[in-house]
Every structure is written in C-alpha cells, then in structure tokens.
N, C-alpha and C positions, 0 to 999 in steps of 0.2 A: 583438587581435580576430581575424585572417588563422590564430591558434592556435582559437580557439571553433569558428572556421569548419568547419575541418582535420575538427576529430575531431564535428562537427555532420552534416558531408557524409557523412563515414565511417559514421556510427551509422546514419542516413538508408537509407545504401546497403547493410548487414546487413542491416537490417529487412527490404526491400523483394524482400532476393534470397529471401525464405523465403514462400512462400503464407501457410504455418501464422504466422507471427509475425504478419502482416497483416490475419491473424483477429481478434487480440487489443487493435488496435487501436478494432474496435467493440465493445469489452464497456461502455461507457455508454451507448449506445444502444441496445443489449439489454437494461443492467437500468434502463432510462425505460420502456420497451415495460413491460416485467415489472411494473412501478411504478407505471403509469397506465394501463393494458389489463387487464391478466393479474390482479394481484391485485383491483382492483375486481368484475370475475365473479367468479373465485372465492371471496370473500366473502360473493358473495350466496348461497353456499351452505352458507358456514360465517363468516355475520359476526362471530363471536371473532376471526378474525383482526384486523380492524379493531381491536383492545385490543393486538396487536401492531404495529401499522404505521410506531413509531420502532424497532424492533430486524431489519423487515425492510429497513426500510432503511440501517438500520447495515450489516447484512450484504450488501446490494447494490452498498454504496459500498465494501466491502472487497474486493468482486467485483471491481470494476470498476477499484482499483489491482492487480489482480495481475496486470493487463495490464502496465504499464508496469516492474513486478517480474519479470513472466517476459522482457519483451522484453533487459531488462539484464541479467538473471541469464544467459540465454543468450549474447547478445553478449561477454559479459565472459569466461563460461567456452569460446569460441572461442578468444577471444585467449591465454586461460588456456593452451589444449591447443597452442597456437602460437608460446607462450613470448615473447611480444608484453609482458608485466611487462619481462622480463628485457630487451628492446630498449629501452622506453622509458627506463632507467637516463643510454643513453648519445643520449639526444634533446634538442633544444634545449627542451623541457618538461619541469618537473620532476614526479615522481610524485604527488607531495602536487596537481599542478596537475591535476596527469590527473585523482586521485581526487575533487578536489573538483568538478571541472566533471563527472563520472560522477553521483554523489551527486545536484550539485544539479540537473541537468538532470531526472531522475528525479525527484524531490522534486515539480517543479515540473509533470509531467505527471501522478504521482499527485495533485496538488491538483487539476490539471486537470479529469483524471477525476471525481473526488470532487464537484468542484462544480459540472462540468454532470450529473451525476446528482440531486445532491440539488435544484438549482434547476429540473428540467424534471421531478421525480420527481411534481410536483401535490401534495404532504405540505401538508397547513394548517399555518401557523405556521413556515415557513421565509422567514427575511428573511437580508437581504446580509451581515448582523453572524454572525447562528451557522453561514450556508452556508459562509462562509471560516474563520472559526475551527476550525470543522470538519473543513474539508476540508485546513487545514494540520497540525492531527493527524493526519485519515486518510492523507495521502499522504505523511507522515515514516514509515508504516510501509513504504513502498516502496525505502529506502534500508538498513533491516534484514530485510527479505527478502531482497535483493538479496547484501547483503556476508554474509549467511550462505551464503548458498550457492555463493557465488564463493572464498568461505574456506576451505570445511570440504566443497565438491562435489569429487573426480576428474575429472569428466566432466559433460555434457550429460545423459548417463541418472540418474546421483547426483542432478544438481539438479533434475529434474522431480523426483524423488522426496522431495529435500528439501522443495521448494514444495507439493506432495502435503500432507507430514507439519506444513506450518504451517497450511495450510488447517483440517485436521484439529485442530491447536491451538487455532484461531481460536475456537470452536464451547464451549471449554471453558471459558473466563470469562463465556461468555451461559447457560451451564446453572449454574455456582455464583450469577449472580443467582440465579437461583429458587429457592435451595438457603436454609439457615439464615443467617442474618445474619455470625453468627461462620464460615461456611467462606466465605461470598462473597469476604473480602477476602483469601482467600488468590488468587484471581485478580489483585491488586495487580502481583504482579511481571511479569505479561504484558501488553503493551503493549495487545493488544487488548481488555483489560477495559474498559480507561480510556474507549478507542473508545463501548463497548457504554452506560457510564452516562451517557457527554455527551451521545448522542444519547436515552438515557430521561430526560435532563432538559433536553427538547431546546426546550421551551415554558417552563422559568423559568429565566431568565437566570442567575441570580446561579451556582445549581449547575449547572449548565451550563458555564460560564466556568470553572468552579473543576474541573472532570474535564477541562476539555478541556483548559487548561494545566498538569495534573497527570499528564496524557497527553503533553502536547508535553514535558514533563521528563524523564520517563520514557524517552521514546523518545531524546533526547539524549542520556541515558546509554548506550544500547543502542547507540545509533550511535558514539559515540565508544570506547567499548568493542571493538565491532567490527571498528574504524578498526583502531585499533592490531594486536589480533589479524590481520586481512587485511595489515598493513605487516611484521607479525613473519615470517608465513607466509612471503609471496611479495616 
C-alpha cells in the first residue's frame, strides 16, 4: 500500500508542478459544455447535426481521455529523459509493479473521464450499463497512447507530436464508416473504430455490447503488445 502511495504522491506532484498539464485535467468539463450548450445552438442552425450526436460524442469522450494520455505520456517521458526506468531496476518495486500500477491508474482516469462526459453529456438513451461499458473501452485507449509514445518518443517535443499524429488517426475509422461497406472494416485494426460503432449502436444493446467488447479485445492486444515492446526498449 505505502508503494501505491509512493508513486500516487509522485504523479500528483508532476502534474501540479506544470500549469499546462492542469489544463488537461478539465477536458470533461469542457466537452459537457460542448455537449449540452454548444452543440444544442448550433443545431439550431444546422439540425443534421442532431443525426450525428452518437459520433460527436464518441469523439468528445476520446477528447476528453487524452487528457489522462497526455498527462502520463509526459510524466513518463520525464523520467524517461532522467533515466528513472534504469533506477527503478535496482528499487524495492519491481518494473512489471511500476508498469502495471502506471497503466492501471491511467486506465481508471480515462474511464473516469469517459464517464463523467458521457453521463452529464444530456445524450437520450444513456444508462449506467452502456455509460461504463463504454467508457471501459474508451479509457483502455489511454494506456496505448500512452506506452506509444513512452516507447517509440525521444523526448517530450516527439510525444506531443506523437499524440498529435493519433489524434489525426483517430478521425480515420469515423470517415471509413461513411465510406463502402467493404473499406469500412478495414478500420478493424484500429482501436478507435471499434470506439466509433459502439457508440453508433449506442441505443441497441445487443450491437453495442458486441463492438464494445470487440473493442476491449482489441485494445488488449495492443496493450500487451506494447507492453512487451516498452519492456524490450527500456
């Protein structure tokens, strides 16, 4: 427990020393505003949106973990550039303890995120059953942001720029939906498609259930995949 503590204090204490990270901490309460203010007018000026209002919210809730993705992406690549891996070898914690309490803390504030967005978002037809199902896919993808770019970043300037180019990714299994049926599933191998159709079948359970655990599978891979890759590296 006095180990959870340890490195709970520690992350606490990054976060807080950075203005900018402290920003990131309200991106659910920014994409609620956006959710329950902001889109409502602007609809009334262009009520097609309203035909959209499960995919902006998919994308608000992807918003709103890359808070908890940039906060660890940064913290991590600190320690990274301060050879802080290379310490912990010889610490009464083992790596695997470090990583997995890294991971799951994360994990558990992208749900966080996720699901005070999606339940103060006002969306008809959000109940406790698909708001957490949901938001325990969307916030597994906060653990393969993260160990990408702790992996495969140099530096702090690399992993903005990483987090940048997934952004950018993110965007590309919501446009093969609208595309032909046969290119749509070539969005399959990115995590974030899976995201895009749980939330378009965000009102009939059964397909719903079945992306959204075809989503948490996927991203299992990706995490463990990564795992290992980040363990090979550093």
């Amino acid at each position: 427990m006095l180990q959870f503590y340890a490195l709970f204090r520690n992350d606490l204490r990054n976060i807080f020393r950075d203005r900018m990270l402290i920003i990131f901490c309200f991106l659910p309460l920014i994409m609620v505003g956006l959710m329950r203010y902001v889109l409502p007018f602007v609809s009334g000026y262009y009520p097609i949106l309203k035909d959209y209002e499960v995919f902006i919210l998919a994308i608000l809730c992807l918003v709103s973990v890359i808070g908890p993705a940039f906060l660890s992406s940064m913290i991590m690549l600190d320690e990274k550039d301060e050879n802080l891996f290379t310490v912990i070898k010889v610490m009464p914690i083992s790596p695997g303890f470090f990583i997995f309490f890294r991971l799951g803390f994360i994990t558990i504030l992208g749900f966080g995120a996720s699901s005070f967005t999606m339940l103060f978002s006002g969306t008809e037809g959000i109940t406790l059953y698909n708001s957490l199902l949901l938001s325990l896919q969307t916030g597994m993808i906060v653990p393969i942001i993260t160990l990408i770019c702790v992996t495969y970043a140099r530096n702090k300037i690399e992993g903005v720029t990483f987090i940048k180019g997934l952004n950018f990714l993110s965007i590309i299994p919501l446009v093969l939906i609208f595309t032909k049926p046969s290119w749509e599933f070539m969005g399959g191998i990115i995590p974030f498609y899976w995201v895009y159709k749980a939330f378009e079948n965000l009102h009939l359970s059964v397909e719903m259930g079945l992306y959204a655990f075809g989503g948490i599978g996927v991203n299992l891979l990706f995490i463990t995949g990564l795992y290992y890759q980040f363990r090979s590296k550093l």
